[in-house]
C-alpha positions, 0 to 999 in steps of 0.5 A: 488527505493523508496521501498527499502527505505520504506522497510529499515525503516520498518525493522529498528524499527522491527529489533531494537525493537525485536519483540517476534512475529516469524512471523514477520521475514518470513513477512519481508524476503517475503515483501523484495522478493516483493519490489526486484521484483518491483526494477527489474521491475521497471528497466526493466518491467517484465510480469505479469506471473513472477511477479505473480510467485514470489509474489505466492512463497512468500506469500506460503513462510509465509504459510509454516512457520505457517502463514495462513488464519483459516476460516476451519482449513483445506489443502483450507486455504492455497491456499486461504491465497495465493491467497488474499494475492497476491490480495491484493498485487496488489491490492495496486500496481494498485491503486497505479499505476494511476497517477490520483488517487494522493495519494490514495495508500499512504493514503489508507495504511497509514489508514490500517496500522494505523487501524492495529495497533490499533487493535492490541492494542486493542486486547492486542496484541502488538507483532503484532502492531510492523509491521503495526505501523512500515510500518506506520512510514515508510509511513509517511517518505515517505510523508515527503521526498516529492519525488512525490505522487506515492510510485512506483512499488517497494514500492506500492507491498510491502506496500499490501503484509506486509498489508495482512501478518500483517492482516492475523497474528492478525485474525488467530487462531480467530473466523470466523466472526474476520477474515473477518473482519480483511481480509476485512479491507485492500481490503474495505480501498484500495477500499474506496481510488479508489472510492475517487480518481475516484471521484475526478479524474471525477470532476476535469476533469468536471470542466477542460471541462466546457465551461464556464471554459475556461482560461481567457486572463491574465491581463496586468501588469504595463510593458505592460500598458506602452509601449502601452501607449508610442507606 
């Protein structure tokens, strides 16, 4: 259930700050779809093909109102923004998905969000620094709560999918080499936390199969050293 919470504070300041960009409500209304379907399959799992189905019919949901990739201006990029968008969806679902890999997924987004937002500004475009910084705000509680290092199968696909939309809202319209940027900027950031976390994973089992590590017999404390004694 964690991602309805994260997905309520993410729409709170949207929705409270009114935000002049029209895209950012179809983002929301299809992250919203997103995070229900993890709730569902968090309750009762789902397969894959459905879970696929629904997140396709959002993200075709944003294209249809205007929102897509322009790399040719031409019918391809829509089929093409649903595919990455749904990519990067799971994408953070599955980082988000090894226990392992600790707060990879949290950390991963909370950086793209951050990035996000700052270019935005950057740009002169603080309309589309609402959603990113928004999601940001909502990560942080998240880790504040402190209710595990996971965000869970709700909240890990919605936190992808407001990235991919947010990403595709700030390049579209751009120059071609402005858009692989901003569409390389969540997969190299989510690919980035992986490598990190298999790392760290490799190292701390490295050092739980040394056998010069073996866990050493505790000491005596003062109550033992004094029935030996007596006894």
């Amino acid at each position: 259930m964690r991602g309805v919470a994260i997905a309520a504070i993410t729409t709170a300041p949207v929705a409270a700050s009114g935000s002049a960009d029209w895209r950012v409500a179809p983002i929301l209304l299809a992250a919203w779809a997103v995070a229900v379907l993890g709730v569902i399959d968090e309750i009762s799992p789902l397969p894959a093909l459905t879970r696929l189905s629904v997140q396709s019919l959002a993200a075709g949901g944003i294209v249809l109102c205007g929102l897509q990739i322009t790399l040719t201006g031409e019918l391809p990029d829509g089929p093409v923004t649903v595919m990455w968008t749904v990519a990067v969806t799971n994408g953070f679902a599955l980082l988000d998905r090894f226990d392992r890999f600790d707060r990879a997924a949290v950390s991963a987004a909370a950086v793209t969000a951050a990035c996000l937002a700052c270019a935005a500004l950057a740009s002169s475009q603080p309309a589309h620094a609402v959603l990113p910084g928004a999601l940001l705000a909502a990560l942080a509680c998240a880790c504040l709560a402190g209710r595990g290092s996971r965000l869970g199968p709700s909240a890990s696909p919605f936190t992808g999918f407001v990235l991919a939309a947010a990403a595709t809202a700030l390049t579209c319209g751009r120059g071609s080499g402005t858009i692989v940027a901003g569409l390389l900027l969540p997969t190299s950031i989510a690919i980035a936390g992986a490598a990190w976390a298999a790392r760290r994973g490799a190292v701390r089992d490295r050092r739980r199969s040394a056998p010069g590590l073996a866990q050493r017999s505790p000491r005596p404390n003062a109550k033992t050293l004094s029935r030996r004694t007596s006894s």
